[in-house]
N, C-alpha and C positions, 0 to 999 in steps of 0.2 A: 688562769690567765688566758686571753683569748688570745688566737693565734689567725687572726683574721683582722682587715681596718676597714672601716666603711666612710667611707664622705659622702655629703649630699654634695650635688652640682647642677647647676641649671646651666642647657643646651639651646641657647634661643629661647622659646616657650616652653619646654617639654624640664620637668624634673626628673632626676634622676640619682641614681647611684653607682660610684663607685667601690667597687667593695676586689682587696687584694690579700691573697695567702701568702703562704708560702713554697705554691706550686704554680699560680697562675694569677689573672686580674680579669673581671669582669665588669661591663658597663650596662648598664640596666636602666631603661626608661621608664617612669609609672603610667607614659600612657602605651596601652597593649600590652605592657609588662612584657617590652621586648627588650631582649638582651641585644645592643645594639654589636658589640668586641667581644673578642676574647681569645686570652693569649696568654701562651703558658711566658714565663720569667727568661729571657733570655732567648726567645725563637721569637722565627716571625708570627703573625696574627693567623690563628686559627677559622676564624669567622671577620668577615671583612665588613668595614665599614666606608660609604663613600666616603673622597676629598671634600665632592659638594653637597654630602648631606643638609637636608632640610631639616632643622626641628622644631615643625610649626604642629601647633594643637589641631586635631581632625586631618593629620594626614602622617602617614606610616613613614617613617624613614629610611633611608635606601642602604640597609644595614643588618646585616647579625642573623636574627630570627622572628621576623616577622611571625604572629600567630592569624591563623586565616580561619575565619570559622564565625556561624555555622555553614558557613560555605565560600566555596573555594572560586576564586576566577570569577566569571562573570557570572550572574543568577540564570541566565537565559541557556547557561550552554550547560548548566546540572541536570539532573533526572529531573520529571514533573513531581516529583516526592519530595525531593528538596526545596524546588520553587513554592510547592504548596504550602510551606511553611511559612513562607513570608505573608505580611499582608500592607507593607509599604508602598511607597507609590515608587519611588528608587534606589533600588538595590545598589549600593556602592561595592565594588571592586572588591572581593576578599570578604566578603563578611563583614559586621559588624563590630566584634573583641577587639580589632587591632588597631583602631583611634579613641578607645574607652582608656581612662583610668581606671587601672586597678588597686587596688587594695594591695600593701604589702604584708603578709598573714605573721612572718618568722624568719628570721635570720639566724640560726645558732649551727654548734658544730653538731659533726657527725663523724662515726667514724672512717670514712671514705673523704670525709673533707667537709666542705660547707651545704648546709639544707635551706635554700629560699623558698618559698612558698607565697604566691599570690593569689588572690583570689577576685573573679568578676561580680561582685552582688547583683549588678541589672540584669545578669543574664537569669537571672532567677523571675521571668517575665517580665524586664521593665524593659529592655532592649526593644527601642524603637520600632514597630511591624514583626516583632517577634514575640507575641507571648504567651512562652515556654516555660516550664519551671526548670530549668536545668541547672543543676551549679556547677558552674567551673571553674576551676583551679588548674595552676600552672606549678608544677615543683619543679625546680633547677636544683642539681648536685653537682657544688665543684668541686674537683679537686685536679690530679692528672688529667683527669679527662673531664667532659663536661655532660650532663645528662640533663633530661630533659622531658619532662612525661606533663601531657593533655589532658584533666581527667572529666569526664563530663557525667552528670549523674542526670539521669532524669527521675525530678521528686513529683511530678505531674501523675494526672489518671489519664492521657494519652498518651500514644507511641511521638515519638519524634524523631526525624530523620534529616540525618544533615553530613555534608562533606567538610573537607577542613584540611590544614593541612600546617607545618612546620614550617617556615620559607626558608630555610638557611641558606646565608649568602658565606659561601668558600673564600675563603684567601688564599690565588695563588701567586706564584710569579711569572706566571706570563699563561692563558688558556692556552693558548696552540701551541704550548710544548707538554700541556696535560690531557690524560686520559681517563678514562674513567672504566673500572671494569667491575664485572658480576652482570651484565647486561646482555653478554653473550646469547642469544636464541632469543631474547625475548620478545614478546611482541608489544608495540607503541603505535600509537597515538599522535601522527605528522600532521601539529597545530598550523604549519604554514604549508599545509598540503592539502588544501580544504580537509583535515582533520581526517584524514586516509589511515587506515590500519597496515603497520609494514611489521619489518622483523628486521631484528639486531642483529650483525654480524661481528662477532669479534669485540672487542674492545670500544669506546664510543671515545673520538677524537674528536677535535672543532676546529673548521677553516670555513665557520661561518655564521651566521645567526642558527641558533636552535633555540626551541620549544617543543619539547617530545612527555606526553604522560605516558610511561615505562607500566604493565601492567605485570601481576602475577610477579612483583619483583622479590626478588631472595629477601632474608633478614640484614645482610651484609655487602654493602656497594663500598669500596675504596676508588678513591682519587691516586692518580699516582703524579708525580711533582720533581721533573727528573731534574730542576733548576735547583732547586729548596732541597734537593737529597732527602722527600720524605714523601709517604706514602700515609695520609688521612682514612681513618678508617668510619663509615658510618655502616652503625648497627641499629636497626629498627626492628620496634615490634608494635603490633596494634594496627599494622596499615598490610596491604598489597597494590598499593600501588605509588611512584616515585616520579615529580616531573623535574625533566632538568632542562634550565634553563641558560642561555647565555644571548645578550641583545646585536652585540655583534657591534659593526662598525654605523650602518645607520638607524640603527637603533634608538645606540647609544647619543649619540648628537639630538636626537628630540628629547632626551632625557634630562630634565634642567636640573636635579639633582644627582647626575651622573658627569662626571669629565671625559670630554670626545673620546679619550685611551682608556677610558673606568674598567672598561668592558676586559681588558686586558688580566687585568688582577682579581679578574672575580670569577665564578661558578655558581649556580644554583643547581644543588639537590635539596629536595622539597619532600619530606617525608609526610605522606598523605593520605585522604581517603577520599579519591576522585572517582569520576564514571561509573563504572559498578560497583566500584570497593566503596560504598557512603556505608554510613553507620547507621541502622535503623536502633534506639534506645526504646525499648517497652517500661511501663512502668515499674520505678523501682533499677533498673536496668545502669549499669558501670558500663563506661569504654575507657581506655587509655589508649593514646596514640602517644608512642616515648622514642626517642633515639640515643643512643652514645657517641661521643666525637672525642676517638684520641688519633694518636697520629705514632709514628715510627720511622726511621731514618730506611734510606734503598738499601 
């Protein structure tokens, strides 16, 4: 007897699924095969979804976990390794994966909880100014916690090299009373500092717009949530390097899919392979980029 329910639902243009246990419920888009929620039975939302969410075909929603790949951010500001890859005339924001429909490969249990499994077929060369043979597949494992692994195979007879990156969008209750810790010494990446290399001191609080890529980062960054009495734990492996993001107050206001206070209830940690950390695949060649997201009371 399955111990899981799935509905389909349609969000504007974009299909999707909801799919709920008995430990949590997750929402899941077929285009980008982003999981847009998620949220264990009885707490607040884990991975935060905007009020003014968009869900229009060929554009990402301001939600969950964005997948960014083969390249992260803008094509211009990647190594020339990665731009070489491209042979399009405009490289759109984040990559290509994350306004594609994907394939949904499996749905069945496991014993950890539930195993989804997506898979991108175009990225196997048909992807627009990208042709790579690479296949990529997305596995999600839900249960108490929620997991999440990138797997890119390159089946090609050249190397390929590309950045990418997780986008999750945090649920909290209010940023300026959260912080973020494991960040201590390390050194970043000040995106609104003409992109100046500085170092962490202590904990990373917010009383204002950020956009920092965190390099050499540990496997384990926690949010701490001193509203919600909980402390979010993200465990990554596959990546060194993390960009955390928050739009702030004028930001947010250009954001048409954000509400002017959005900014308030959200964090971006972005589990990733930016600036040095990109992934070079030789042929024949596996990467995973995976995280975990559970959480625990202060």
């Amino acid at each position: 007897m399955a111990t899981f329910q799935v509905e389909t639902e349609q969000h504007g243009e974009l299909n999707c699924w909801r799919i709920t246990s008995h430990h949590a419920e997750l929402l899941i888009a077929q285009q980008g095969a982003q999981v847009l929620s998620y949220q264990r039975l009885g707490e607040p939302p884990l991975l935060w979804l905007s009020d003014q969410a968009i869900f229009r075909q060929g554009k990402s929603v301001r939600a969950g976990v964005p997948v960014c790949w083969p390249w992260f951010g803008n094509l211009q500001r990647n190594p020339q390794a990665v731009q070489a890859m491209y042979h399009g005339e405009q490289a759109p924001a984040h990559g290509l994966a994350r306004t594609r429909d994907w394939q949904l490969l499996v749905i069945e249990e496991a014993p950890e909880g539930l195993r989804i499994e997506f898979g991108l077929p175009e990225a196997q060369g048909d992807l627009p100014g990208w042709p790579h043979e690479v296949e990529l597949k997305l596995l999600i494992e839900m249960g108490t916690q929620l997991k999440m692994t990138l797997s890119s195979l390159n089946q090609g007879n050249d190397s390929v090299t590309l950045s990418q990156a997780l986008h999750s969008y945090f649920a909290v209750s209010d940023v300026r009373q959260a912080r973020v810790e494991g960040v201590d010494n390390l050194g970043y990446i000040e995106t609104l500092a003409d992109w100046e290399l500085r170092q962490q001191h202590g904990a990373l609080g917010f009383a204002g717009e950020t956009d920092r890529i965190y390099l050499q980062t540990p496997d384990v960054l926690k949010i701490v949530d001193p509203h919600w009495n909980r402390r979010i734990t993200l465990h990554s492996t596959g990546s060194r390097s993390a960009v955390i993001w928050n739009p702030w107050t004028d930001r947010a206001r250009e954001l048409a899919d954000m509400a002017d206070d959005g900014w308030q209830r959200m964090l971006c940690i972005e589990t990733a392979n930016v600036w040095d950390d990109v992934v070079t695949l030789k042929p024949g060649a596996r990467h995973s980029l995976s995280f975990t997201i559970s959480s625990e009371a202060l």
